[in-house]
N, C-alpha and C positions, 0 to 999 in steps of 0.2 A: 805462421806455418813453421813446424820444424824445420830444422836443417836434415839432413840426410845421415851425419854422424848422430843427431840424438832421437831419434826415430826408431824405436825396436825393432829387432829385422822381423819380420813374417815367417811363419811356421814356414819351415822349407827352403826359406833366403832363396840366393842365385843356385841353382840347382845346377847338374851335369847339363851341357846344352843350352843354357841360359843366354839369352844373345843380348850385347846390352841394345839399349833403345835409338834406332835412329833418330840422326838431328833430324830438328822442326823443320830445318833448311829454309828458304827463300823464296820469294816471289810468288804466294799463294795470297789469298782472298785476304788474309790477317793483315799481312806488309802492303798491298798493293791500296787498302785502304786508310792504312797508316792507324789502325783498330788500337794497337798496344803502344804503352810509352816505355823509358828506360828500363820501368821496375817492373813491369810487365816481363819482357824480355829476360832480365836475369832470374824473376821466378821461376821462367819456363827453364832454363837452363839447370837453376835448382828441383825442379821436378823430374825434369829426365835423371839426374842423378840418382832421385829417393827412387825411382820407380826402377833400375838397374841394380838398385844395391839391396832393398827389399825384395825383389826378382817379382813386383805385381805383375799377374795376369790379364786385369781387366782395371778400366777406369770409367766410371759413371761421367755423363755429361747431365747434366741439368739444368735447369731453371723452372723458376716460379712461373705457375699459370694466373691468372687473374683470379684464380679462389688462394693462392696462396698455397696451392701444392705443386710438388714438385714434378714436372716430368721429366724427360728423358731416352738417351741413349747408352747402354754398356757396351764400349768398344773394347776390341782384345788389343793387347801389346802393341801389335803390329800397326795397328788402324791409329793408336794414338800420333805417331807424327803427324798423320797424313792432315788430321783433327786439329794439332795445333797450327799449321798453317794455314788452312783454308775452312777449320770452326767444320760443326755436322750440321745437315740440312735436316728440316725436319716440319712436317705439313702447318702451313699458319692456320690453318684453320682449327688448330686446337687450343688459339685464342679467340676464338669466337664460340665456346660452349659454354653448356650451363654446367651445376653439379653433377646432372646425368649423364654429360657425355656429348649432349645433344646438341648439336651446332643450329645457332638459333638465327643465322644470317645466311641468307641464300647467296651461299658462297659462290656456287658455279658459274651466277653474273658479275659476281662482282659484289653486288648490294650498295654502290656509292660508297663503300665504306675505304676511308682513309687512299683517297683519290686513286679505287679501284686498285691498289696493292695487295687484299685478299684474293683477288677474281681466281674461279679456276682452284681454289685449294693449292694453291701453289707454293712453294718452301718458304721460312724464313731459315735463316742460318745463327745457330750457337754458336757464338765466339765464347772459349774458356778464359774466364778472368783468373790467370795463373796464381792469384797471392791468397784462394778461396781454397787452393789443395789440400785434403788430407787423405789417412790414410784410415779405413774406414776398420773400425774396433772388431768387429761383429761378421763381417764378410772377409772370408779366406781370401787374401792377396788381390786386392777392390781400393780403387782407390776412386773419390769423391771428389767432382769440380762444379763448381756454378759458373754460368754461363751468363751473358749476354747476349740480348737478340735483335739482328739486324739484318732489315731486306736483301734481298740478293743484290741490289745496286751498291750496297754497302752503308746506306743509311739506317739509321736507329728504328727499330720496328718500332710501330705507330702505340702500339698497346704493351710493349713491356713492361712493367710495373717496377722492376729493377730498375731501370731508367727512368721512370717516370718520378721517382724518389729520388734519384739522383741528378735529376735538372730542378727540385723544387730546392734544394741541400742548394745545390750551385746557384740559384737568383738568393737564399739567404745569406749566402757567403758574398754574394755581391753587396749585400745591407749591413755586411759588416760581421756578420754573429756565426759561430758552428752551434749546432746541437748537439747534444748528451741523453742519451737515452737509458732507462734500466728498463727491462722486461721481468715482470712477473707472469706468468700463467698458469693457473689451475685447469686441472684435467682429470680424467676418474680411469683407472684402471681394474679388469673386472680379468676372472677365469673364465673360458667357456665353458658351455655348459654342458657344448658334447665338439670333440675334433669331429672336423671330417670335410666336407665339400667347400665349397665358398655357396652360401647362399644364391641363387638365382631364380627372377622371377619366371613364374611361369608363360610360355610361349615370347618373353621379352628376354633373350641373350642378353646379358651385355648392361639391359638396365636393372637398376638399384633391386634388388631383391628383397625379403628377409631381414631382418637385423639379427645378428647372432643374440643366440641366445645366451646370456651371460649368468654368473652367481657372484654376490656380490664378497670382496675381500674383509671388508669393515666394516661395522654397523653406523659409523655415522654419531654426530651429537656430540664427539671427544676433539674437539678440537684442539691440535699441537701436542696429543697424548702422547707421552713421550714412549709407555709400554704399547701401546698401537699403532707405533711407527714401528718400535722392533719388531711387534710380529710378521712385517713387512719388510725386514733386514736382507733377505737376500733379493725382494725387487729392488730397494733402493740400491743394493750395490751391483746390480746390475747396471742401472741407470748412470750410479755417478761413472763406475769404468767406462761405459759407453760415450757420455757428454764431454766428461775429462779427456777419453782417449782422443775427441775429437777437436779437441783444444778449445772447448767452449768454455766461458767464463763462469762456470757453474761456480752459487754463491750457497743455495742450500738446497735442499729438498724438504719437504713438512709436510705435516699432515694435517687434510682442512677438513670443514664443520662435517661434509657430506659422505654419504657411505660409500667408498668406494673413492674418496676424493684426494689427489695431493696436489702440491702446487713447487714450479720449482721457480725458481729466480737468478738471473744471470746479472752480474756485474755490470754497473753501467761503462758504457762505452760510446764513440762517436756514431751517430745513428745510423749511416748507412750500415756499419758493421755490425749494431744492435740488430737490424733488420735478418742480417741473413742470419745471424746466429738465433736469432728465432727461427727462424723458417727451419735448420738443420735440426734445432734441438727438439721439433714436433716429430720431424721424421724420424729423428733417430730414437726417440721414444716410442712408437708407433711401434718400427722394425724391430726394435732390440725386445719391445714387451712379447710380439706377434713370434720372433722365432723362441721364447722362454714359455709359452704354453697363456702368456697372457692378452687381454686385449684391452689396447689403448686408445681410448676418444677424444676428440676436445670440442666436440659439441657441446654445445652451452649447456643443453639441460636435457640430458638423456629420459627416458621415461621412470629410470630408477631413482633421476635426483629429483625427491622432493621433497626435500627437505634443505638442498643448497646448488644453485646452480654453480656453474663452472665462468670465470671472469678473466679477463686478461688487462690489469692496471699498469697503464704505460706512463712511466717518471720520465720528465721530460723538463731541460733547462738548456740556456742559451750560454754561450761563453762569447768575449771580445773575440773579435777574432785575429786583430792587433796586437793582444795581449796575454788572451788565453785567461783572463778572469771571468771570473762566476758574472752575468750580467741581470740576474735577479734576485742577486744581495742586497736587500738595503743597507742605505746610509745609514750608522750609528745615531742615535738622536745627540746633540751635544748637551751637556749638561751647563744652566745656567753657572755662570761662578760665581755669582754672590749666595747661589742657595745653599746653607747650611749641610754640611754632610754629602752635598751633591758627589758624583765619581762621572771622571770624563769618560766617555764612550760609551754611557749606560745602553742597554738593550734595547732597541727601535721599536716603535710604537708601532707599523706598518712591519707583514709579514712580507712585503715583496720591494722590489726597487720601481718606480714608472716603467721602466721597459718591461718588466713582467705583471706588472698590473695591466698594460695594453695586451699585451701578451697572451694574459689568461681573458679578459675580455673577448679577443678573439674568438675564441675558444667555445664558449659561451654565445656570443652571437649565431656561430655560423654551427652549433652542436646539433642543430636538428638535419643541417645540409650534411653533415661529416657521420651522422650513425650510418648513413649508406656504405661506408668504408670501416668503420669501427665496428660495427655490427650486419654484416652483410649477408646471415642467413635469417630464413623465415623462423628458426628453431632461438635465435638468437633473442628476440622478442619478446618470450615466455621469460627469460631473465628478470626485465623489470617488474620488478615488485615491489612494493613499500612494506617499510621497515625490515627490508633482508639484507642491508648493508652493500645492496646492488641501487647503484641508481635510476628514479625513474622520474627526476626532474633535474633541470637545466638549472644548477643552483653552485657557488663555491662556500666551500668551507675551510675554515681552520684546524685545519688536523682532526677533519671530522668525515669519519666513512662513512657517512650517507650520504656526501655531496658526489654529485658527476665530478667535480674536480676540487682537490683536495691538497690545499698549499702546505709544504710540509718544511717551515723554519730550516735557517741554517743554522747546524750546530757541528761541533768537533770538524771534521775535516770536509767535510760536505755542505754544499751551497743550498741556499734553497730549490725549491724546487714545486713542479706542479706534479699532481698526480689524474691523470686520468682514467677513471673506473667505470668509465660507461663500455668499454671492450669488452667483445666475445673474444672465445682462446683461440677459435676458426680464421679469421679476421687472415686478411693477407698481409704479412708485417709490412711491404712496403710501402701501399695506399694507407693502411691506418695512420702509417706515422706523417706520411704526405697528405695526409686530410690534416693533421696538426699543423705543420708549417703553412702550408695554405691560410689554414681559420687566424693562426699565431701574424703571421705577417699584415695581415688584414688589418687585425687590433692593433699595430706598431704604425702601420701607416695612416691610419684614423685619428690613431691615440683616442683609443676608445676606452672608457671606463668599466671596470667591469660590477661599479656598484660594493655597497656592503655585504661583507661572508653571512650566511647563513647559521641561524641557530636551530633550525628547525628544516634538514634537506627534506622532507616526506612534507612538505606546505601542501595543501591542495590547491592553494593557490596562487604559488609558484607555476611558470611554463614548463612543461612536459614535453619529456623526449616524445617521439616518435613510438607510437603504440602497437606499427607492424612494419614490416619491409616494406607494404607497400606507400605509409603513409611517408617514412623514411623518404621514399622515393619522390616523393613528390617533393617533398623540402628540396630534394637536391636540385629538383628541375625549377624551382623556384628562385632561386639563391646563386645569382650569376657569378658569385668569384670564385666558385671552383672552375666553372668554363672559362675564364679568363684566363687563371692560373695553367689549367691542364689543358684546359683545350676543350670545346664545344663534342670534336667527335670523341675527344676520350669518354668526357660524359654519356655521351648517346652512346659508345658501343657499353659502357659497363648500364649503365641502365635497361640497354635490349634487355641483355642477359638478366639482369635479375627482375625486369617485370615477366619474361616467360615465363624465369625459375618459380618466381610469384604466383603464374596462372597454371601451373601446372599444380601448384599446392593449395589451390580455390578448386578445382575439380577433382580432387581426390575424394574421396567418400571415407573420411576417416571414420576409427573404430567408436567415437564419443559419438557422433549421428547414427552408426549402424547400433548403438546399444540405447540412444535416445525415443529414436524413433521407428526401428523396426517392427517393434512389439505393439506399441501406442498406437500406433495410424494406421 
């Protein structure tokens, strides 16, 4: 986070009347549960600052849902103290819905779920994690905080996914190792095709309506065109002001195979922070495209791509954590010295070190239990296809994009590393990257092999991912070390939810059946 001297003032700054921000003050829900430590504390202290010297208006509280979007509170000025000592209340039962909205646990009893601390629809509480502040590019005098979420007792809600990544991060740090994360994400961005209403369906308020009708920006099949990114010059600089303003580690933007398709890539960083700077840099692409007259997806595979779905390949490596060295570098091979012309430290015959050969074996074992988190919409599914450089087998390779995982050498200043491309762009960054620590730790403590790379990821008779959400789901219920790891009812409440979301996508009467057999029969 900026400091408050290097933070551009806001259209308007401290105006006439301008009152600055009261203290957070004392003895509220935050202290009384001892919620923040020292750097917490002086954040906040640097926040009231930016937010009096900017003269902000309003400041956004949110957090991640279990789809990996954002919700929220916009408090005004005034309400923000009140917010940093005792965090905003806000109904738990909007961790128990599907993508439609639709609360799939009969909350008003309770449901047994997570020893009746849903019952009744009754609050949890946002605590703002102060060192997530920014100041938002795009909204006049708006400032931007992520939250953590904890029962009114002052315990860790049962289903936060922020946290739930952030206790898988803490048992890895207990075995010694931090993660490194890079996010790449592809998305397609389209014009509408008329302003006007928000689609709604008919006699259903509220649920999914319509999908805007879209036209598409690019024809597709140019992939990295360097003239068909310009023609796109003023969305990409929209985007970079936007992700830059927001202090996000934006590394590029580019333009990918499909019509309509770009992909951006953030800097790697330590995972937890990878995580939220994905989740921000979807929404702020989403809002930045939607108030520019554009619209922004990251559905896997819209009904326009067909010709390149949309992925999300998450780089991922361990470091000492004693040390802070790369911990899936292999050892140089040494060179004999009696052999002629031999050179000491020649280049290793083995592209990983044993902790990352356990590592990605993991990974690979438990990849059928983990697409539940990697790929957790029904839409996401239509991705796998052979020979489309998406994967649709449980295979690794050598610097080979057809593999689900894709070990990529170290060279120049960067470690090796694993790459995972079986991700949708939808994916909630926190569980994806905590279905890898899970599946990762597993392989470390088996010491499990993960076998020879592949020359051939499209084998047909290689094991296959998972061929719908619902098959997905069963892997997961099959595959006890994620309940061990997260917890049995973590399992079962993310599972409700996506086999309802499942069954409500089994009784649709989609438009392939209504043109199949309307006519016919």
């Amino acid at each position: 986070m900026r400091s408050a001297d290097e933070r551009p003032r806001a259209q308007g700054g401290d105006g006439p009347g301008a009152r600055p921000l009261a203290s957070a003050g004392t003895g509220g829900f935050v202290e009384r549960h001892g919620l923040w430590d020292e750097r917490q504390h002086v954040a906040a202290g640097q926040v009231r600052r930016v937010i009096d010297e900017l003269g902000l208006d309003k400041v956004r509280f949110s957090f991640a849902d279990q789809h990996g979007v954002l919700r929220g509170k916009t408090l005004t000025r005034e309400a923000v103290p009140g917010a940093l000592r005792s965090g905003v209340t806000a109904p738990s039962s909007l961790l128990l819905k599907d993508t439609s909205g639709r609360t799939v646990f009969p909350v008003f009893s309770g449901g047994g779920l997570a020893d009746g601390r849903f019952a009744g629809a009754g609050d949890i509480v946002l605590v703002p994690d102060m060192t997530t502040f920014r100041v938002l590019p795009w909204a006049e005098r708006t400032g931007w905080i992520l939250c953590d979420l904890y029962h009114p007792d002052g315990t860790p809600a049962a289903f936060c996914s922020r946290g739930l990544l952030r206790g898988r991060l803490a048992a890895l740090a207990d075995a010694g190792y931090d993660l490194t994360v890079g996010v790449e994400l592809e998305f397609h961005v389209y014009r509408p095709a008329a302003e006007g209403a928000v689609p709604v369906a008919p006699g259903r308020p509220g649920a999914p309506g319509p999908a805007p009708e879209v036209a598409p920006l690019t024809s597709g099949s140019q992939l990295l065109h360097e003239e068909g990114l310009d023609r796109l010059d003023d969305l990409v600089d929209l985007l970079y002001r936007g992700l830059t303003g927001l202090d996000l580690p934006l590394r590029s933007l580019e333009l990918e195979f499909g019509p309509s398709q770009l992909e951006l890539t953030l800097d790697a960083r330590d995972a937890a922070q990878a995580a939220d700077d994905a989740l921000l840099a979807r929404a702020a692409v989403r809002q930045i495209c939607r108030r520019n007259g554009y619209h922004a997806t990251f559905m896997s595979r819209p009904a326009t791509a067909e010709t390149a779905s949309s992925g999300w390949h998450l780089h991922q490596s361990l470091r000492h954590r004693a040390t802070g060295e790369a911990a899936f570098d292999p050892a140089p091979d040494p060179a004999p010295s009696s052999a002629p012309g031999s050179v000491s430290g020649s280049a290793p015959r083995e592209p990983l070190s044993p902790v990352g050969r356990h590592y990605l074996a993991g990974l690979l074992e438990h990849a059928p239990a983990a697409t539940v988190f990697t790929t957790p919409t029904v839409n996401g599914y239509k991705r796998y296809l052979p020979m489309s450089l998406a994967p649709d087998r449980v295979v690794w390779g050598i610097d080979n994009k057809g593999a689900m995982v894709r070990v990529v050498g170290a060279r120049g200043e960067g470690g090796a590393r694993l790459e995972n491309r079986s991700g949708e762009p939808a994916a909630n960054p926190y569980l994806y990257i905590a279905s890898q620590v899970v599946s990762g730790m597993d392989g470390m403590a088996r010491r499990l092999d993960p076998g020879p790379p592949t020359t051939d990821p499209y084998d047909a008779g290689a094991r296959g991912l998972p061929g719908s959400l619902d098959q997905a789901l069963n892997a997961l219920d099959a595959d006890p070390v994620f309940a061990k790891a997260l917890g049995q009812d973590v399992v079962s409440w993310f599972t409700t939810i996506k086999r309802a979301e499942f069954a409500r996508y089994l009784a649709h009467v989609s438009d392939w059946e209504q043109r199949e057999y309307f006519d016919l029969v």
